[in-house]
N, C-alpha and C positions, 0 to 999 in steps of 0.2 A: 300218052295220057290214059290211066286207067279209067274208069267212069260206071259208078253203080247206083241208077236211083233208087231211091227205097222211099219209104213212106216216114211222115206223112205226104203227100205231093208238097212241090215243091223245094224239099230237099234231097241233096245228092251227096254223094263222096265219093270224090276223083283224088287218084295218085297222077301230081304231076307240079311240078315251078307255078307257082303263085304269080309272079312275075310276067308270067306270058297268058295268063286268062283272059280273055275275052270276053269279062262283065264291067259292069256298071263302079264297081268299088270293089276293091283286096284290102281287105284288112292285114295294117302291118303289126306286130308282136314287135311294139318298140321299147327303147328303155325311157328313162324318164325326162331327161333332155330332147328327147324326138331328133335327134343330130348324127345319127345312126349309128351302126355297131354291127356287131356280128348275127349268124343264124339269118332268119327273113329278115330282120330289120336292113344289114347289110347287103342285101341282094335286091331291097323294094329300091333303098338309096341306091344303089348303083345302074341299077336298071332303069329308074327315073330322072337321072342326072342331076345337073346340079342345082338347075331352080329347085328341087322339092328338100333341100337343105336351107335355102337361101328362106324358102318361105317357113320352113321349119323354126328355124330363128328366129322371128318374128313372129312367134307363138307363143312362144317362151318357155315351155313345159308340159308336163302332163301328169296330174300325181296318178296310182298308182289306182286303176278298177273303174279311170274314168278314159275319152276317147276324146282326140282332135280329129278334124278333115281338113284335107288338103286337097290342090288338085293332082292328077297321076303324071303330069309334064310327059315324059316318051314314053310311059308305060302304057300297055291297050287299053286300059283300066281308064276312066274319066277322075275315079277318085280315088285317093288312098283317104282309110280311116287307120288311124294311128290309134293303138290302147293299151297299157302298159299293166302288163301282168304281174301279179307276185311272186315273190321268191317264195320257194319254198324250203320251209322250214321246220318240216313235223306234223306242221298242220296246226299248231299251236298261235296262229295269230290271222287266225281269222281269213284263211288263205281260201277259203271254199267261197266265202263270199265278196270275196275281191274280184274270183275269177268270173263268179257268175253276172258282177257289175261291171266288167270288160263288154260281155258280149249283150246285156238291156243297155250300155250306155252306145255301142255303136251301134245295135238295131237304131235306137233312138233317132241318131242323127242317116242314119237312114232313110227315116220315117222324114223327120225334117225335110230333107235335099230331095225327096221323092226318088229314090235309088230302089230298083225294080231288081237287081244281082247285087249278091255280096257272096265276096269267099272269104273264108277263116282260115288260117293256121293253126296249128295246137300251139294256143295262146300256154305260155310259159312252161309247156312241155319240154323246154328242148335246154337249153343253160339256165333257165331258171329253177331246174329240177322238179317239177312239179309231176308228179307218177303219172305216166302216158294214161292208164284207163280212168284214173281217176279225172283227170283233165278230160277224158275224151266224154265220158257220163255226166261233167259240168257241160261241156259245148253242146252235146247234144240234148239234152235236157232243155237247154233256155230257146235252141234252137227250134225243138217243137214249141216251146212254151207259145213265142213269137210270132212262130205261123199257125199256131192255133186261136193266138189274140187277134188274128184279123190279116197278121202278113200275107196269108197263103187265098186270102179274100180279093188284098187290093195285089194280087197277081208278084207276088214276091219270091224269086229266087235264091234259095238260102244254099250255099258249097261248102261243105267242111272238108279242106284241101290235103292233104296228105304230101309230103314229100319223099315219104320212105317206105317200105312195104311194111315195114311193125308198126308205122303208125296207121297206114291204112287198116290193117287188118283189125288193130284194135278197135277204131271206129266200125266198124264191120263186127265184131263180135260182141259191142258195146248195145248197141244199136239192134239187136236181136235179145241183150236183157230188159233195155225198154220198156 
């Protein structure tokens, strides 16, 4: 695992599997059914077995810029927050503020469950097409937003996780236009 923190406190960006974190909640980049799929979504679901489908289903859904919680069943994680990204499309349908309502609607439940760590994926960066820096200057943006409203007060650990060295680095050069 790569590991770089930077400011403001409280937030970091680490290259490494989602899946094997060591916090409080991983945010999964699920589709809209929450019944998994590929990219993270199919790696949280496989890594958490199969109550974290079982209970998925009795959720029923998730529309699109909004977030469920679950619990992380075998994963380190206590919770998965599940939030479903937008496709992207050009950028013509409102796709900037879908993604910035993925990550105020899982702080939120966050904030709710009293969850002290959360890590993020690059929410719909990856099949949903959504252009790496521009996603990565959404995530970190609301990121600071978050721990400047009070996260980084009640002691809140914020991870924007990375799984491949271009999107780390992106977060890395994002994060320095800031």
């Amino acid at each position: 695992m790569q590991s770089n923190p930077i400011h403001p406190r409280g937030l970091s960006l680490v290259m490494a599997d989602i899946t094997r974190l060591d916090v409080e909640a991983i945010v999964n980049a699920a589709n809209s059914s929450l019944l998994g799929g590929g990219g993270v979504d199919g790696a949280v679901h496989g890594a958490a077995g199969p109550e974290l489908l079982k209970e998925c289903r009795h959720i029923g859904g998730c529309p699109t810029g909004e977030a469920r919680i679950t619990k992380g069943y075998l994963l380190p994680a206590k919770w998965v927050i599940h939030t479903v990204g937008p496709v992207w499309h050009a950028g013509s349908f409102g796709e900037d503020e879908l993604l910035a309502r993925c990550y105020k609607s899982c702080f939120s439940l966050a904030d709710r469950y009293g969850i002290k760590s959360i890590a993020f994926p690059a929410i719909s960066a990856g099949a949903y097409g959504f252009p790496m820096q521009r996603a990565c200057r959404i995530a970190l943006s609301e990121m600071k937003a978050f721990l400047e409203g009070g996260g980084r007060q009640r002691g809140v650990e914020v991870i924007a996780v990375s799984y491949s060295l271009d999107a780390y680095q992106c977060y890395q050069r994002t994060l320095l236009e800031l």
